[in-house]
C-alpha positions as CSV (number, residue, x, y, z in Angstrom):
1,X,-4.9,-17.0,69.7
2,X,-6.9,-17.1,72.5
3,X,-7.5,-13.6,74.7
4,X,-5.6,-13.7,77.7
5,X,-7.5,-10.6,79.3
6,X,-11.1,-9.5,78.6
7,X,-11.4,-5.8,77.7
8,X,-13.2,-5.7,81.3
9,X,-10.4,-7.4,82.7
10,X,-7.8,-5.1,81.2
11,X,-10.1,-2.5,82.1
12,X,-9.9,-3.2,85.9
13,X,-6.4,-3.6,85.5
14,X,-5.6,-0.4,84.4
15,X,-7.7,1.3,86.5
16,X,-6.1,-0.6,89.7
17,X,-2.8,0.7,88.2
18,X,-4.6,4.6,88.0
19,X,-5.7,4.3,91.5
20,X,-2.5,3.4,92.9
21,X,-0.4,6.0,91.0
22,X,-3.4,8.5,92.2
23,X,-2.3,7.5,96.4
24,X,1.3,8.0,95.5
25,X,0.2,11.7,93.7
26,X,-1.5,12.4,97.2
27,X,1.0,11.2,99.1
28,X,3.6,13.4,97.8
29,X,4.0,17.0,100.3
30,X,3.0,19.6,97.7
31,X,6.6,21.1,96.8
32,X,8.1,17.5,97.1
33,X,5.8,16.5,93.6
34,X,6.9,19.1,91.5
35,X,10.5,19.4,92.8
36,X,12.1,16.4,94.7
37,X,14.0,14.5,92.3
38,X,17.3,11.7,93.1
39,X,20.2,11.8,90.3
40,X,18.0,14.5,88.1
41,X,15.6,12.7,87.2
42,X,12.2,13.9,86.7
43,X,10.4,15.0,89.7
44,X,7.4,12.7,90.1
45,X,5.0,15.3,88.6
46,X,6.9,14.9,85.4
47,X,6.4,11.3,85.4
48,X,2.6,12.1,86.0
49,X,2.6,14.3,82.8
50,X,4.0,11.6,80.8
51,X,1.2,9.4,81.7
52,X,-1.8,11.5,81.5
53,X,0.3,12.9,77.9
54,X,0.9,9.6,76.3
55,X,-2.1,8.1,77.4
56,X,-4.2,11.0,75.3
57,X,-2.0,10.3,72.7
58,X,-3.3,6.6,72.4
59,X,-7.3,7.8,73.0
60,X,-6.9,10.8,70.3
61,X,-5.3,8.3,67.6
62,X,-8.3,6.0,68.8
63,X,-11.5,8.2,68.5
64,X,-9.7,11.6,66.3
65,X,-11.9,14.0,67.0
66,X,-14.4,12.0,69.5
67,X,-11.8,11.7,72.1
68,X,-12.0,14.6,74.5
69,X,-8.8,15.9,75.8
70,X,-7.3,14.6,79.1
71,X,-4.9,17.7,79.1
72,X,-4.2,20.7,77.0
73,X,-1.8,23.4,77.4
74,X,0.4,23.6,80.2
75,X,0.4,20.9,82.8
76,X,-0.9,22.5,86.5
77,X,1.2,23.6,89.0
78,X,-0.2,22.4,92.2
79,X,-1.1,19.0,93.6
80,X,-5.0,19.8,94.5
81,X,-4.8,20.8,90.3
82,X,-2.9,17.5,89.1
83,X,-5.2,15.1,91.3
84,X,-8.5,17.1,89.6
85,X,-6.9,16.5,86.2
86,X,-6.0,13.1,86.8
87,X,-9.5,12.8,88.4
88,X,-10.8,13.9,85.0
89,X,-8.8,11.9,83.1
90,X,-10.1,9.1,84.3
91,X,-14.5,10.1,83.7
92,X,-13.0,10.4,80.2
93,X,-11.3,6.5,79.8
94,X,-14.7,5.2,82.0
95,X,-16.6,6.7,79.2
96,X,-14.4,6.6,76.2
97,X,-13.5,2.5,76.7
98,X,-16.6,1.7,75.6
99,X,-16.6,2.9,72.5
100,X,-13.2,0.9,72.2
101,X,-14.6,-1.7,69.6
102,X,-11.5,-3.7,68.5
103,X,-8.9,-4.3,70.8
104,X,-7.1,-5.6,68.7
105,X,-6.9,-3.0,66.1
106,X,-2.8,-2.1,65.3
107,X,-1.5,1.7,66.2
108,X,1.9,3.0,65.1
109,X,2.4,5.4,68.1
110,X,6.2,6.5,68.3
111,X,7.3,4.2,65.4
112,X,6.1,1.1,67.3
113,X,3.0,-0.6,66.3
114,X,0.7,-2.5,69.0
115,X,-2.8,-3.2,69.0
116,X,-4.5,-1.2,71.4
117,X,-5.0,-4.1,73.9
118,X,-1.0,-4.5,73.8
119,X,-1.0,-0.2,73.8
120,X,-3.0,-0.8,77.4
121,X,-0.3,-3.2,78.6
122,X,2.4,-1.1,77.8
123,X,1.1,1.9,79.7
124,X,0.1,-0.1,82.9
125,X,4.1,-1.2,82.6
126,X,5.5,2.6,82.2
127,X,3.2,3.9,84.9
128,X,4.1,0.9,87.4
129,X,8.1,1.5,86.3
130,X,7.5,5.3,87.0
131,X,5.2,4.9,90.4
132,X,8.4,2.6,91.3
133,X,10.5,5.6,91.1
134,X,7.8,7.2,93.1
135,X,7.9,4.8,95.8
136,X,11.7,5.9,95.9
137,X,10.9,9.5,96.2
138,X,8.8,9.0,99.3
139,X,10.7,6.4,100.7
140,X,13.9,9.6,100.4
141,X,11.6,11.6,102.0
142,X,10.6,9.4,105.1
143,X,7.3,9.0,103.8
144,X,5.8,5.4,103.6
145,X,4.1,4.6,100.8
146,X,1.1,3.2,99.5
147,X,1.4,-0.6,99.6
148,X,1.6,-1.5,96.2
149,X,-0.5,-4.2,96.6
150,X,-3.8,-2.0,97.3
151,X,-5.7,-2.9,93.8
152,X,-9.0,-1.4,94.0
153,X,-10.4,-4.8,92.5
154,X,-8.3,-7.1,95.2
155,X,-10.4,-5.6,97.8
156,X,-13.6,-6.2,96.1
């Protein structure tokens, strides 16, 4: 089968994704990210932990013991905290992709198996779905949005 995105390609992709869910983190008042929520769901910051969580997940099965830590412990408490973290985070995927190899090497991650090109895809998927709900959040609390069409690479 022929490769529909390049691992640089997939790359830029996910890191658009990252730097638009990083504007919707920011543009979130600081009590409003941890606590706002519509028909208890998750505050956004709970959405945030899910992607930073899961996404370590994927790296640690990856690399084992190479792969260093996005987040241990409890997640933080304030905004300025979260955007270092997810700041962090995202050194670690520059420099941990390219030790990636195989992208098309299968891992069983919560009793689904993917390769980790298709494990890529489905995280750019959750955190769009998620940001969506984020976009509602703001939009509940008069505050406009990021437009979601602001890709870092469109601009480029």
């Amino acid at each position: 089968m022929k490769e529909l995105l390049t691992p640089e390609a997939l790359l830029t992709n996910l890191k658009d994704v990252r730097g638009l869910t990083r504007k919707v983190i920011e543009a979130f008042p600081e009590k409003d990210l941890f606590e706002f929520n519509i028909a208890n769901l998750r505050p956004f910051s709970g959405m945030v932990e899910e992607f930073l969580r899961v996404m370590d997940y994927l790296f640690k099965e990856r690399f084992q013991e190479q792969h260093t830590l996005f987040l241990e412990g409890a997640f933080p408490t304030t905004k300025a905290e979260v955007l270092a973290l997810w700041d962090r985070a995202t050194e670690i995927l520059d420099r941990e992709w390219q030790k990636v190899g195989d992208y098309t090497q299968p891992f069983t991650i919560y009793q689904m198996t993917f390769s980790f090109a298709q494990w890529i895809l489905y995280f750019i998927e959750n955190e769009s779905h998620h940001r969506g709900q984020g976009y509602t959040y703001l939009r509940a609390l008069g505050i406009e949005p990021p437009f979601f069409w602001g890709r870092e690479s469109f601009n480029n």
